[in-house]
N, CA, C and O atoms as CSV, one atom per row, in Angstrom:
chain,resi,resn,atom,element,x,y,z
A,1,UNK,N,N,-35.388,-82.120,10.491
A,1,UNK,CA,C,-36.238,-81.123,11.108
A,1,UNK,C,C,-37.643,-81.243,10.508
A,1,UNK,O,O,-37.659,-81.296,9.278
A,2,UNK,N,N,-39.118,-81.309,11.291
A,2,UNK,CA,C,-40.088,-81.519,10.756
A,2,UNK,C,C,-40.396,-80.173,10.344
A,2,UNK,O,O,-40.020,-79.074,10.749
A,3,UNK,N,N,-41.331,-80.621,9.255
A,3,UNK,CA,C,-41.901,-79.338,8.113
A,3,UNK,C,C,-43.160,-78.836,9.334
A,3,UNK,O,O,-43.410,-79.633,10.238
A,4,UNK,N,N,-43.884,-77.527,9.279
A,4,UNK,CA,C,-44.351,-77.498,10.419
A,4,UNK,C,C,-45.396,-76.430,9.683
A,4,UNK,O,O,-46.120,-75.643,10.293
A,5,UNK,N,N,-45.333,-76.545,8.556
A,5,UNK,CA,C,-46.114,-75.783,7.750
A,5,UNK,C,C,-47.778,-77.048,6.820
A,5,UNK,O,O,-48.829,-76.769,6.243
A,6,UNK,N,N,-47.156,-78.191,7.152
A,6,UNK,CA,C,-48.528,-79.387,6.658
A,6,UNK,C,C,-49.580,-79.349,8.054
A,6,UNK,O,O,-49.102,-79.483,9.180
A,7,UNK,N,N,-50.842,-79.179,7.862
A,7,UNK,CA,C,-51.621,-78.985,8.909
A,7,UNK,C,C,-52.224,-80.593,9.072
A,7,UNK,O,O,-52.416,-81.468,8.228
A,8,UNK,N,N,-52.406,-80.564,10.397
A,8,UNK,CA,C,-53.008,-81.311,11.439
A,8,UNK,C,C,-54.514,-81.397,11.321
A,8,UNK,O,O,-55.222,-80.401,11.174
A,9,UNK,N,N,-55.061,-82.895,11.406
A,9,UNK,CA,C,-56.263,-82.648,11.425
A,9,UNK,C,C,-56.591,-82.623,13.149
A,9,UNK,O,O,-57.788,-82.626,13.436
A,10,UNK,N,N,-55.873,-82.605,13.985
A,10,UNK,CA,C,-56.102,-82.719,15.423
A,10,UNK,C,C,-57.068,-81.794,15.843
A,10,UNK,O,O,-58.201,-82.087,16.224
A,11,UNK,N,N,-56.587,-80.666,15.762
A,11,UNK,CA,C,-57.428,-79.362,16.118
A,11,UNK,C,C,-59.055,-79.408,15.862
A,11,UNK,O,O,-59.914,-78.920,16.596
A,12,UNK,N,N,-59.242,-80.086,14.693
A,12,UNK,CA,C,-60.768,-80.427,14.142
A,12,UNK,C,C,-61.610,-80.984,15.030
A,12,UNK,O,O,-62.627,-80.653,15.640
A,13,UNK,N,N,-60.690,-82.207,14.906
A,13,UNK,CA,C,-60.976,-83.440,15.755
A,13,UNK,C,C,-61.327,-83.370,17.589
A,13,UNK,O,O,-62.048,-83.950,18.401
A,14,UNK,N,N,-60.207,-82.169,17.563
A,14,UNK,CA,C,-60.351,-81.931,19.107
A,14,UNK,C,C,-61.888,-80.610,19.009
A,14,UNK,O,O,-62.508,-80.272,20.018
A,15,UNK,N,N,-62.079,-80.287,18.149
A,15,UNK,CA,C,-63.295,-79.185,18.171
A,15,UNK,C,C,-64.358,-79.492,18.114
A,15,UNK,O,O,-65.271,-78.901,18.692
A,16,UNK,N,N,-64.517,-80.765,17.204
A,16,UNK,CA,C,-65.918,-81.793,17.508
A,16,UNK,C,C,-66.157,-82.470,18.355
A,16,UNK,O,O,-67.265,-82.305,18.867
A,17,UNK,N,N,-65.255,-83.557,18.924
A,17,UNK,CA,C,-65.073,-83.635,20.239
A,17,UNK,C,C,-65.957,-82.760,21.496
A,17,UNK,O,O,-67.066,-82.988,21.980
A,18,UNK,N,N,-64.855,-81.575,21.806
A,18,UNK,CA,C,-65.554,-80.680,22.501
A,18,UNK,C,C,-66.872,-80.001,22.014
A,18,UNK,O,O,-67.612,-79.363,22.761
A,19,UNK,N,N,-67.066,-80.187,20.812
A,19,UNK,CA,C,-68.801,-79.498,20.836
A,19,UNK,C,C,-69.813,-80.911,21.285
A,19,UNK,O,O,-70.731,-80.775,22.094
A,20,UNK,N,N,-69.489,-82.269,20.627
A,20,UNK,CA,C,-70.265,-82.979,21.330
A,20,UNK,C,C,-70.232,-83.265,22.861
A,20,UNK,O,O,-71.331,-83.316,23.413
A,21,UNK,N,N,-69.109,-83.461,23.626
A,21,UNK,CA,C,-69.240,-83.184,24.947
A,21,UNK,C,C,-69.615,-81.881,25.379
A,21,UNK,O,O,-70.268,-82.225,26.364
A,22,UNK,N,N,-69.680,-80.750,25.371
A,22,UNK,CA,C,-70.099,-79.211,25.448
A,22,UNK,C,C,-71.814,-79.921,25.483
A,22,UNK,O,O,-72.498,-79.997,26.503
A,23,UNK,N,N,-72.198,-80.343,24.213
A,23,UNK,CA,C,-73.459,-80.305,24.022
A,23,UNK,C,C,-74.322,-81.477,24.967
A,23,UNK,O,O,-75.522,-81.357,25.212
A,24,UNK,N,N,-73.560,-82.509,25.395
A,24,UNK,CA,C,-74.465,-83.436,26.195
A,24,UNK,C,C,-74.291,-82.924,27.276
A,24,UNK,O,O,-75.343,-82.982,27.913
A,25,UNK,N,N,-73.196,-82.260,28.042
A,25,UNK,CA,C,-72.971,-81.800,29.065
A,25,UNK,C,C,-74.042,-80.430,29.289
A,25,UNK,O,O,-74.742,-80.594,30.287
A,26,UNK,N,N,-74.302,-79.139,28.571
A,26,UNK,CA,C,-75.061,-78.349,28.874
A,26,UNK,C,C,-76.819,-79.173,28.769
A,26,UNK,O,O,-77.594,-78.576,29.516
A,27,UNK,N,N,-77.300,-80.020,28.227
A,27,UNK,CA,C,-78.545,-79.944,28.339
A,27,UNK,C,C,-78.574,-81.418,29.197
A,27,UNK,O,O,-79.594,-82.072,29.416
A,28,UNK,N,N,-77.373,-81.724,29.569
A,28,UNK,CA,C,-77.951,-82.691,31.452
A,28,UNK,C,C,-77.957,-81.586,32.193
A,28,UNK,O,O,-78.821,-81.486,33.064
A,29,UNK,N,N,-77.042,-80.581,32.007
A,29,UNK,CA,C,-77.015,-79.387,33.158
A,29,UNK,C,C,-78.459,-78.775,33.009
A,29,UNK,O,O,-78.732,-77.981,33.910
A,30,UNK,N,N,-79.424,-78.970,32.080
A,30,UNK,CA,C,-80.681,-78.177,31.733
A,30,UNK,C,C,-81.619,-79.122,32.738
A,30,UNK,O,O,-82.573,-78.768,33.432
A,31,UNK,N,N,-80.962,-80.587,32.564
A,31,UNK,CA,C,-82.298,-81.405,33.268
A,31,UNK,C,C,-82.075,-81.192,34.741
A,31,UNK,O,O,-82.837,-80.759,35.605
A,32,UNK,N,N,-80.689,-81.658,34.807
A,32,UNK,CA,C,-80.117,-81.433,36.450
A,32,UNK,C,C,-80.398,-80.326,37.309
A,32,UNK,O,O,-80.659,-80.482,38.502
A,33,UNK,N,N,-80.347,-79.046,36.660
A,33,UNK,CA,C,-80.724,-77.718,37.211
A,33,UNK,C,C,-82.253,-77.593,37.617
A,33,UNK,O,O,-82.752,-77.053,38.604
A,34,UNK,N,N,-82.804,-78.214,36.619
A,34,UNK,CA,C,-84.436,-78.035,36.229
A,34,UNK,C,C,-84.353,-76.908,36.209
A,34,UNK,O,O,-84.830,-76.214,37.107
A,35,UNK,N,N,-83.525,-76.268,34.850
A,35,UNK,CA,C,-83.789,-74.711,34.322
A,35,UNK,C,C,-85.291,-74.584,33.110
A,35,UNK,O,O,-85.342,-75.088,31.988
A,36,UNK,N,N,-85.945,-74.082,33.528
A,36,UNK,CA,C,-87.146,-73.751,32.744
A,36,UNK,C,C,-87.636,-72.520,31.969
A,36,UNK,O,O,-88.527,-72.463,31.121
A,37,UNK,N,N,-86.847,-71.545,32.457
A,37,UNK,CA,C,-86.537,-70.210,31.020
A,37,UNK,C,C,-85.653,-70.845,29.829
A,37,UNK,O,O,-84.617,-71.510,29.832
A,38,UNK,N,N,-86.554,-70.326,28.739
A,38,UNK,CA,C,-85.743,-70.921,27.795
A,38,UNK,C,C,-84.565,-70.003,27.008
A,38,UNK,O,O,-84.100,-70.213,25.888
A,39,UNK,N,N,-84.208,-68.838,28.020
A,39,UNK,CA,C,-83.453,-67.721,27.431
A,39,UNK,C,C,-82.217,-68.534,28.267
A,39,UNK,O,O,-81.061,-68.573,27.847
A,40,UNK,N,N,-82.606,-69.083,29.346
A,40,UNK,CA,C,-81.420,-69.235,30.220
A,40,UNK,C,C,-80.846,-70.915,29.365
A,40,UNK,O,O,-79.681,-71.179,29.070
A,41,UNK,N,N,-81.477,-71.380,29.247
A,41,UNK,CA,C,-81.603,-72.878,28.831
A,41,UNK,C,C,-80.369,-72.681,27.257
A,41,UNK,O,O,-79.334,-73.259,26.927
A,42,UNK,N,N,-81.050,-71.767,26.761
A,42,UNK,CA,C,-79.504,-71.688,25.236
A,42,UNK,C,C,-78.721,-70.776,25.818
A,42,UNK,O,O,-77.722,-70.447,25.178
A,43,UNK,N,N,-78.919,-70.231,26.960
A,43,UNK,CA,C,-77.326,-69.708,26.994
A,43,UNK,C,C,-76.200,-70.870,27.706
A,43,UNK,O,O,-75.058,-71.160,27.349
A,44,UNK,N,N,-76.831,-71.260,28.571
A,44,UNK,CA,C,-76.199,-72.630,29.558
A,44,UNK,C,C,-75.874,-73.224,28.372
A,44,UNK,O,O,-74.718,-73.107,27.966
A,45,UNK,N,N,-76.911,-74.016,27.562
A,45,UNK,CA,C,-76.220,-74.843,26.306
A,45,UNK,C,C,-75.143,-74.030,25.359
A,45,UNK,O,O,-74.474,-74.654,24.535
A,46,UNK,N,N,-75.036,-72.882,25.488
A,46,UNK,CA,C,-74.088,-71.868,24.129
A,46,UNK,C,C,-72.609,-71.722,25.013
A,46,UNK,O,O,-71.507,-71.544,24.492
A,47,UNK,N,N,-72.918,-71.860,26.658
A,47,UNK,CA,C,-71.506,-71.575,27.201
A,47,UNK,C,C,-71.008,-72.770,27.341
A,47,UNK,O,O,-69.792,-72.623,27.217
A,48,UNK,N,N,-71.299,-74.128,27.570
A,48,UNK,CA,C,-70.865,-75.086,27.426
A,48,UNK,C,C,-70.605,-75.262,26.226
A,48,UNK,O,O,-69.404,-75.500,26.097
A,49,UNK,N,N,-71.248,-75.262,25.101
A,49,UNK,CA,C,-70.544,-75.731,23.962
A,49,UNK,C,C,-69.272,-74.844,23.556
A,49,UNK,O,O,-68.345,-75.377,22.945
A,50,UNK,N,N,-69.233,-73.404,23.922
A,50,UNK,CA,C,-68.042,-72.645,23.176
A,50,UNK,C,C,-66.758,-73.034,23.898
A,50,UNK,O,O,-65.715,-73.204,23.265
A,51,UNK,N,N,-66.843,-73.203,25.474
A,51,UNK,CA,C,-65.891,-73.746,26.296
A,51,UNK,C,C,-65.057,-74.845,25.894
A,51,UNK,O,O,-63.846,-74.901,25.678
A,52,UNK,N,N,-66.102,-75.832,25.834
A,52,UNK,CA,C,-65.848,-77.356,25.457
A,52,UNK,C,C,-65.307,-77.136,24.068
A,52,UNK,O,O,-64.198,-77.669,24.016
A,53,UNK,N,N,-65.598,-76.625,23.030
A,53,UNK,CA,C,-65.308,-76.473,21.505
A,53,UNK,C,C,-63.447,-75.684,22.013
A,53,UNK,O,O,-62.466,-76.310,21.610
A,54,UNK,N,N,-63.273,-74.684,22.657
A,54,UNK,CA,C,-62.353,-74.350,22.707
A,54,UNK,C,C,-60.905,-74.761,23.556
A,54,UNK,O,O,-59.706,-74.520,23.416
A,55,UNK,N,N,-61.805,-75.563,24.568
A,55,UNK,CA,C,-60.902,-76.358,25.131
A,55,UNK,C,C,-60.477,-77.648,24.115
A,55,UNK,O,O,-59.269,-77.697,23.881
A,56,UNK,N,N,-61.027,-78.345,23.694
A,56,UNK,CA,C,-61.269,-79.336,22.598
A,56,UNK,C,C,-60.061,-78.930,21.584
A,56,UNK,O,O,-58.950,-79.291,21.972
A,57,UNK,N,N,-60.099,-78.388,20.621
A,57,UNK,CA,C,-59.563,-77.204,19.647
A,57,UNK,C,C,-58.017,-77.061,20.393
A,57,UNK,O,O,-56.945,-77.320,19.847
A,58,UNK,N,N,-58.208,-76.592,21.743
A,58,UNK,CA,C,-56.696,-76.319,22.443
A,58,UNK,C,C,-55.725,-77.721,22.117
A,58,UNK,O,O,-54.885,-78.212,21.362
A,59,UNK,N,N,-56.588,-77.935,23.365
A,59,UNK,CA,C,-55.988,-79.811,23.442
A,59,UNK,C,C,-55.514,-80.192,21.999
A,59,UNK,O,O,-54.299,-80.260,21.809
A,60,UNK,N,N,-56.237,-80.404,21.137
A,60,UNK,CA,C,-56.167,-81.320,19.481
A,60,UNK,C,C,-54.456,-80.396,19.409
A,60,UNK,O,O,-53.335,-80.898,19.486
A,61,UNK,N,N,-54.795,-79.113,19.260
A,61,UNK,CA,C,-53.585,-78.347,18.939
A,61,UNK,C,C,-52.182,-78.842,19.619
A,61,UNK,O,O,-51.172,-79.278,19.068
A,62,UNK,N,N,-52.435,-78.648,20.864
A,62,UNK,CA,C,-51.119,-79.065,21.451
A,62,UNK,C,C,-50.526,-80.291,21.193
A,62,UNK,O,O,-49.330,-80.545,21.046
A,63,UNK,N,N,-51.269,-80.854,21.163
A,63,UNK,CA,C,-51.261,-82.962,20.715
A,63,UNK,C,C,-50.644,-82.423,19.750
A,63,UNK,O,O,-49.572,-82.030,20.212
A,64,UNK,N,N,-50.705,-82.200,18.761
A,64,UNK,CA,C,-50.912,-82.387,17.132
A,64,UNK,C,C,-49.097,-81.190,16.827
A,64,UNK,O,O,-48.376,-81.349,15.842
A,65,UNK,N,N,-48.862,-80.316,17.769
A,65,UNK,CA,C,-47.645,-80.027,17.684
A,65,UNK,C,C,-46.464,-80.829,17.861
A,65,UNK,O,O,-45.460,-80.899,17.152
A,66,UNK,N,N,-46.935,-81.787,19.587
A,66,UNK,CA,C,-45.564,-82.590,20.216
A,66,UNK,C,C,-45.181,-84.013,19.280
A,66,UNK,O,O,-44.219,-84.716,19.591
């Protein structure tokens, strides 16, 4: 029976991951949009990265259980 108490570096791995995709992905969405407020510009970049970071983070997790 595996020990299930030694941690995984997956979850990490999957969290950096998703912040660097999060992060190239929101500021093409900045060029692509041609968003020019810069209130709107870090939030677009802050919801992509938390998404991507948490989807990222998910994924690593589930991997890193099976």
């Amino acid at each position: 029976m595996p020990n299930h108490t030694e941690k995984s570096l997956l979850p990490l791995a999957g969290m950096m991951v998703g912040l660097l995709v999060g992060l190239v992905l929101g500021v093409a969405a900045i060029f692509y949009l041609e968003i020019n407020s810069l209130l709107d510009q870090v939030c677009l970049v802050g919801i992509s990265l938390l998404s991507f970071q948490l989807f990222g983070s998910t994924l690593g997790s589930a991997i890193g259980k099976g």
